[in-house]
C-alpha positions in Angstrom: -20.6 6.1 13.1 -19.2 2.9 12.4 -16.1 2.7 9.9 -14.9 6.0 10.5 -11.0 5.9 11.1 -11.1 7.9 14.7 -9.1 11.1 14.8 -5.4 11.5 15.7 -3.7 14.3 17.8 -0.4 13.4 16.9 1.1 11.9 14.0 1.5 7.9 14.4 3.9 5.6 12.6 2.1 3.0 10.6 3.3 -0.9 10.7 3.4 -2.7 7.6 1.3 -5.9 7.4 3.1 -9.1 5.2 0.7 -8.7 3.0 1.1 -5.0 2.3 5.1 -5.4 2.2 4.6 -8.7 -0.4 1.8 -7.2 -2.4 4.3 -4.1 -2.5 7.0 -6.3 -3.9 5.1 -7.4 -6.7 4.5 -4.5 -7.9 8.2 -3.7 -8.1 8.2 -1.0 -5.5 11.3 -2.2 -4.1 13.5 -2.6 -7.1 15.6 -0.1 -6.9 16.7 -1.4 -3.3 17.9 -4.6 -4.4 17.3 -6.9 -1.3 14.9 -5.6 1.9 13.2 -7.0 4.8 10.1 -6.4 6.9 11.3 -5.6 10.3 8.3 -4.8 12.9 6.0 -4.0 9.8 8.8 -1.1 8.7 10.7 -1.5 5.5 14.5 -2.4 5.9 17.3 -2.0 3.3 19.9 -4.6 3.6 23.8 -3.8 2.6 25.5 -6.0 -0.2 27.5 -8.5 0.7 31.2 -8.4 0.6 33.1 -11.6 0.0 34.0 -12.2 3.8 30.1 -12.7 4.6 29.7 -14.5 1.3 32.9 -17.0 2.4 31.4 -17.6 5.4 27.7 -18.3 4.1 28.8 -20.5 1.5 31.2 -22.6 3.6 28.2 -22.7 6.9 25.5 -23.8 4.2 27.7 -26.6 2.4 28.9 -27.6 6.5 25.1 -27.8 7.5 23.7 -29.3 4.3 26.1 -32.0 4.9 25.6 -32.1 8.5 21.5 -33.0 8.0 22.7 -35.5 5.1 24.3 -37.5 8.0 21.4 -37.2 10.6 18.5 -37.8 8.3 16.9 -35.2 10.4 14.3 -33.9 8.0 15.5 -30.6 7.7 17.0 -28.5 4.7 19.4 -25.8 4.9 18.1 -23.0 2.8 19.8 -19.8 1.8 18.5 -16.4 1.7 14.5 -17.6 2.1 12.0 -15.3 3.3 10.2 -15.6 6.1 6.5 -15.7 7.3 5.9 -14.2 10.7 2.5 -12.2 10.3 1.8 -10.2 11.0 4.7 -7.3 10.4 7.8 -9.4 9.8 9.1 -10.8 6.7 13.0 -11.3 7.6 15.8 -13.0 5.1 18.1 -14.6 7.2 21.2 -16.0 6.0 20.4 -19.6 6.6 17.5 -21.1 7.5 16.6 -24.6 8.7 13.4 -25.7 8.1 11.0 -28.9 7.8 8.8 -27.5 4.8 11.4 -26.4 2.3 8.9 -27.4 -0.6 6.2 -25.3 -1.8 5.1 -21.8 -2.9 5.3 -18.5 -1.2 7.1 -17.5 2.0 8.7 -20.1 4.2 6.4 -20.6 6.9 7.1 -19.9 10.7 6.2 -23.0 12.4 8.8 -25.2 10.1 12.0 -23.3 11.4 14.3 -25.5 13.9 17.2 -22.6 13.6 17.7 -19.7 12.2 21.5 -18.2 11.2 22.6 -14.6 10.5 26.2 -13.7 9.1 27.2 -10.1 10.3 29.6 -8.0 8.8 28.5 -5.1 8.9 25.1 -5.7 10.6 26.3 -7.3 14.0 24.6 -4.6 16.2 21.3 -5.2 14.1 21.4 -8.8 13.7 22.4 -8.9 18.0 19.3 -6.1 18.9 16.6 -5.7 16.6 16.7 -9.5 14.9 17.1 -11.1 17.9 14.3 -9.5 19.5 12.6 -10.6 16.6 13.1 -14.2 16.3 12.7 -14.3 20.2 9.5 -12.6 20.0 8.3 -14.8 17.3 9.0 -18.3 19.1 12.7 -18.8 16.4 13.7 -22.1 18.6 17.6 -21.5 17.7 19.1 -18.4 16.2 22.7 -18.1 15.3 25.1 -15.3 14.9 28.3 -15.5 13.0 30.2 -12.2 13.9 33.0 -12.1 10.9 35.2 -9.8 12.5 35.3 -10.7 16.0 35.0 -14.7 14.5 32.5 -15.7 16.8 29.2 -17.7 17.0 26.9 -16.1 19.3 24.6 -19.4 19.6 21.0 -18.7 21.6 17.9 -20.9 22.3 15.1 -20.9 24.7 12.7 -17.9 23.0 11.7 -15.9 25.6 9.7 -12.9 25.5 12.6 -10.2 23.8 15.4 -12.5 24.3 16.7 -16.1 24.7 16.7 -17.8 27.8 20.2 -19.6 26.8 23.1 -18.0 25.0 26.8 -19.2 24.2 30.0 -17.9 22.2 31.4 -20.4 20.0 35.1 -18.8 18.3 35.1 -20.1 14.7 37.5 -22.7 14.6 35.6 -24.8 17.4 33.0 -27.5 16.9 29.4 -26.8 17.2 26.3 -28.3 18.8 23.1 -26.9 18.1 21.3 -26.4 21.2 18.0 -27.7 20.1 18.7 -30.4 17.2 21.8 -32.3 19.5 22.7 -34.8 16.8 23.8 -31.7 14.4 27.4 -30.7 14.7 29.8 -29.2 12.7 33.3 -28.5 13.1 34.0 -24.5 11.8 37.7 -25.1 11.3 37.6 -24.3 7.5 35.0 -21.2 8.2 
């Protein structure tokens, strides 16, 4: 018969859609968690930040907002945005560069020109499952600013689980986006 779910022999994980995670959101179901993501349609809890990855947020955002100032590039840095990628993955990176930083809802996918995590505490998350993430999802840039080991792990070139080209920039050095050539800041003061 048609519409009958079909029967299951073992039990099965179930991926959140976006719209199940935000409808779930606006109903508050997530409040006492303070910030979360939607990570491969599962529910993620994200740790506070301490002030080292606070420091370094705030310093990268004013660097790049400045940076695109002086390019006239048509992108705006934003800070801790959510992210459209139906259909199970809502992240909140750091940073986010985008073309459409107007409007209502979710910043939308096809906008992004790079995307920026700060890891404290999250390095191995924000190396592995993020990055396969953002790779997977067609992210054209995606930085990672390791705050202990002061390093940028700079990669572009999505492909398939990964990216095609990667770099280490140590803080201190100047940096080039791989995919916007005209931005570059110097992360002496980071």
């Amino acid at each position: 018969m048609a519409g009958l779910v079909p029967r299951i022999t073992t039990p099965r994980r179930v991926k959140l859609r976006v719209e199940d995670y935000l409808a779930l959101d606006a109903a508050g179901a997530f409040d006492a968690y303070g910030k979360t993501e939607l990570l491969d349609g599962e529910i993620v809890h994200v740790n506070a930040q301490h002030r080292p990855h606070a420091r370094i947020k705030s310093r990268l955002f004013r660097l790049l907002a400045d940076a695109l100032d002086r390019i006239d590039s048509g992108l705006e840095a934003l800070v801790e945005g959510s992210i459209a990628m139906p259909p199970h993955n809502v992240p909140e990176p750091d940073i986010a560069l985008t073309t459409e930083p107007e409007g209502d809802g979710l910043i939308p996918l096809a906008s992004l020109a790079l995307v920026i995590e700060v890891a404290d505490t999250s390095l191995r998350n924000d190396l592995g499952r993020k990055r396969k993430v953002y790779a997977q999802e067609g992210v054209p840039e995606y930085w990672v600013i390791d705050v202990r080991g002061r390093v940028i792990h700079q990669m572009a070139d999505p492909k398939g689980t990964g990216f095609a080209t990667q770099r280490r920039v140590p803080l201190g050095e100047v940096i080039t986006a791989l995919t916007i050539p005209e931005l570059t800041i110097s992360t002496i003061d980071i």
